[in-house]
N, C-alpha and C positions, 0 to 999 in steps of 0.2 A: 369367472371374471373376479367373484370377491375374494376367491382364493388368490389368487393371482397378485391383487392390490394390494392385501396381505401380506402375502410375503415377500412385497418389493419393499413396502412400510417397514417390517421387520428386518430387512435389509439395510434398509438406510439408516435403521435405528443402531444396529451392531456395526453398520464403517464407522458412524459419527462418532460413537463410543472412540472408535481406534482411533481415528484422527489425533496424527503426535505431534502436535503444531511448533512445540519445543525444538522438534529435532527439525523443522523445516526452516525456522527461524536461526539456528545454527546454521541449516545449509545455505540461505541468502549470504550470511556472513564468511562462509568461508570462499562462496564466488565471485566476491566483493574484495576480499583479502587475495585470489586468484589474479585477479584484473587492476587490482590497484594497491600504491602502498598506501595504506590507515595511518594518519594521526590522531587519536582521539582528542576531542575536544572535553573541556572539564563539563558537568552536569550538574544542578542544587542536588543534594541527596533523596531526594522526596519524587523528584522528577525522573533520578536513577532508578530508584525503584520504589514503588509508591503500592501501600496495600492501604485493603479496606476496608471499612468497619468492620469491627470483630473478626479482620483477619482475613475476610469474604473478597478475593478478587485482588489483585495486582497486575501492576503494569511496569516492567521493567524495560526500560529505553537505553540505548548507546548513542553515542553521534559519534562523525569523524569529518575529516576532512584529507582531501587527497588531491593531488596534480589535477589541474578541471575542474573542481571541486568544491565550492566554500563549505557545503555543511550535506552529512548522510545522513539521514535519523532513523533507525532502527527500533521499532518496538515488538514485545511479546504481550498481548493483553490477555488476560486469563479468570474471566469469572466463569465457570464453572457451574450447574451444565447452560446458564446462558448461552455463553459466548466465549468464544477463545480464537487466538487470534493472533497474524503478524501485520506490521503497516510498515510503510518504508517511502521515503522522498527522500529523493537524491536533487540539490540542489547546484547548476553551476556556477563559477565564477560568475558575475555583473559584463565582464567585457567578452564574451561569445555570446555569438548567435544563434540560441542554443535555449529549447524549452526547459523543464521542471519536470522531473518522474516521478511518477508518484502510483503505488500499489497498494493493497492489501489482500489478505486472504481470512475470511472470517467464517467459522466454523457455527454455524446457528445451532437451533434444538435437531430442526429438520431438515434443515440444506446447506449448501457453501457458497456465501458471496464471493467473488473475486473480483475485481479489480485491476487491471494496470494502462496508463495511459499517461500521453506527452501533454503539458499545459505551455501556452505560452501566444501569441500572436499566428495571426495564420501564417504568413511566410514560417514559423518557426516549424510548424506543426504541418505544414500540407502531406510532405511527404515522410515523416520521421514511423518508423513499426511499418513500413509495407510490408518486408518479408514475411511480417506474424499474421495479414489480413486473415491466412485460409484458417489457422490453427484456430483465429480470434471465431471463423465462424461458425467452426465445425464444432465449438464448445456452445453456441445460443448465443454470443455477443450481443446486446441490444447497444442502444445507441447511449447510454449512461444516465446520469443525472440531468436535468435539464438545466439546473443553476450551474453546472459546470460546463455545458454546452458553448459557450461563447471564448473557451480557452480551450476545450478539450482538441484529442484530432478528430473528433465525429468518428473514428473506428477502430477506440480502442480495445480491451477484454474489458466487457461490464457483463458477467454474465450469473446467475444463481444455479447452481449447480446440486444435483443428487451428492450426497456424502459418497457414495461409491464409486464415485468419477475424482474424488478428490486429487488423487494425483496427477489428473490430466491437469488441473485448473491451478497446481503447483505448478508442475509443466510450464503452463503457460505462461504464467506470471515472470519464470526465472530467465524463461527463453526472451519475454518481453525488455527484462532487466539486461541483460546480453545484448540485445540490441542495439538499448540506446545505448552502452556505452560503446560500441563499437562506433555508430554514430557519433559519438562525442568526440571518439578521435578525430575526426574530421571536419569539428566543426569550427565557422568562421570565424575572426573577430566579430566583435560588433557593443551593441550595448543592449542589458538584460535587464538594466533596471525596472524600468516601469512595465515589462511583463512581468517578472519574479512580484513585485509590488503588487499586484491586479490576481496574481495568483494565492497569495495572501491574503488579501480581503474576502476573496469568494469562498477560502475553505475555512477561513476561522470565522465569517459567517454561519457555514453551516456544516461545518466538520465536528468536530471533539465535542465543542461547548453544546450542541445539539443531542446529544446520544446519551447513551448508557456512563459514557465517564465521566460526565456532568453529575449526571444524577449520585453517582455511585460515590465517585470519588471528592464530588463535590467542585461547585461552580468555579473558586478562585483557583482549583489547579490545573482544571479543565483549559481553565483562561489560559494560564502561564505553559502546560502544556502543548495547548494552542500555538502560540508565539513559540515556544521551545523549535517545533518542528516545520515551523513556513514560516516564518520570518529570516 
């Protein structure tokens, strides 16, 4: 048996290593460029791409906007062997009836968080990822964050993953991203403000300005950050 624990350890130590988070954050962008036309939006230069002391860790972000669309935010965060990493909200227009996606996939020392899930009011979120339920469970899905509990759909991917399953829990996340926008084709009028607003407070509550790139990079970019990507 301790052989056994051994070399699952060892195993998950040599995927984590492989883990090329670079190239998966390329491939969100090219399924994104598939499915919609990109106008980029402008970005501070620091926010574009922002390294850290001594050089230690960056975070290189895009945005765009596209038909449906008011703002995409793409990031690759990269400190190294902490954490490395992509995050991704896709926000829509104010006048659809229509939640806020929002993903990540984050590479630990010893495992891989993933992430993806609709925010927004419950008529927005009852039924949005049903297709994805089985794949959500057949990865460990738990029910998420609890502060995000009161927007989320209660059955998105929140699940911690082996590094050697890593590319299921890529999988999942793109297949999740495919959905909603499939979804978004068809979604109503209506008005989005004060969801997208409510969605905003709860993650720049305890999103960015909470974590490592507070710490790392430092509170005031954290902040603007912050706002960069859910505002």
């Amino acid at each position: 048996m301790a052989r056994k624990k051994a070399q699952e350890i060892e195993e998950d130590l040599k995927a984590r290593r492989e883990v090329e988070v670079e190239g998966m954050v390329a491939g969100v962008r090219a399924r994104l460029e598939e499915r919609l036309s990109l106008s980029p939006l402008p970005v501070d230069g620091d926010l574009s791409d922002r390294k850290g002391p001594l050089h230690w860790g960056r975070v290189r972000t895009s945005v765009f906007r596209a038909a449906r669309l008011r703002k995409i935010v793409l990031s690759h965060i990269s400190m190294p062997p902490i954490i490395e990493g992509l995050a991704l909200v896709v926000i829509p227009v104010p006048d659809l009836d229509v939640p806020v996606f929002a993903a990540d996939l984050m590479a630990l020392p010893t495992r891989v968080s993933v992430n993806a899930d609709v925010y927004g009011r419950d008529w927005q979120t009852r039924n949005a990822l049903l297709p994805m339920a089985p794949t959500f469970r057949h990865l460990g899905s738990s029910a998420g964050p609890v502060w995000a509990a009161r927007l989320g759909s209660g059955r998105g991917l929140h699940a911690k993953l082996h590094p050697r399953v890593v590319d299921q829990g890529f999988a999942a996340l793109t297949q999740a991203l495919q959905c909603y926008l499939d979804e978004l084709d068809q979604a109503a009028p209506g008005r989005s403000t004060e969801p997208q607003m409510a969605f905003f407070q709860a993650f720049h509550d305890n999103g960015p300005r909470k974590g490592p790139l507070s710490r790392i990079m430092g509170e005031s970019w954290a902040e603007r950050y912050s706002r960069l990507v859910f505002e």
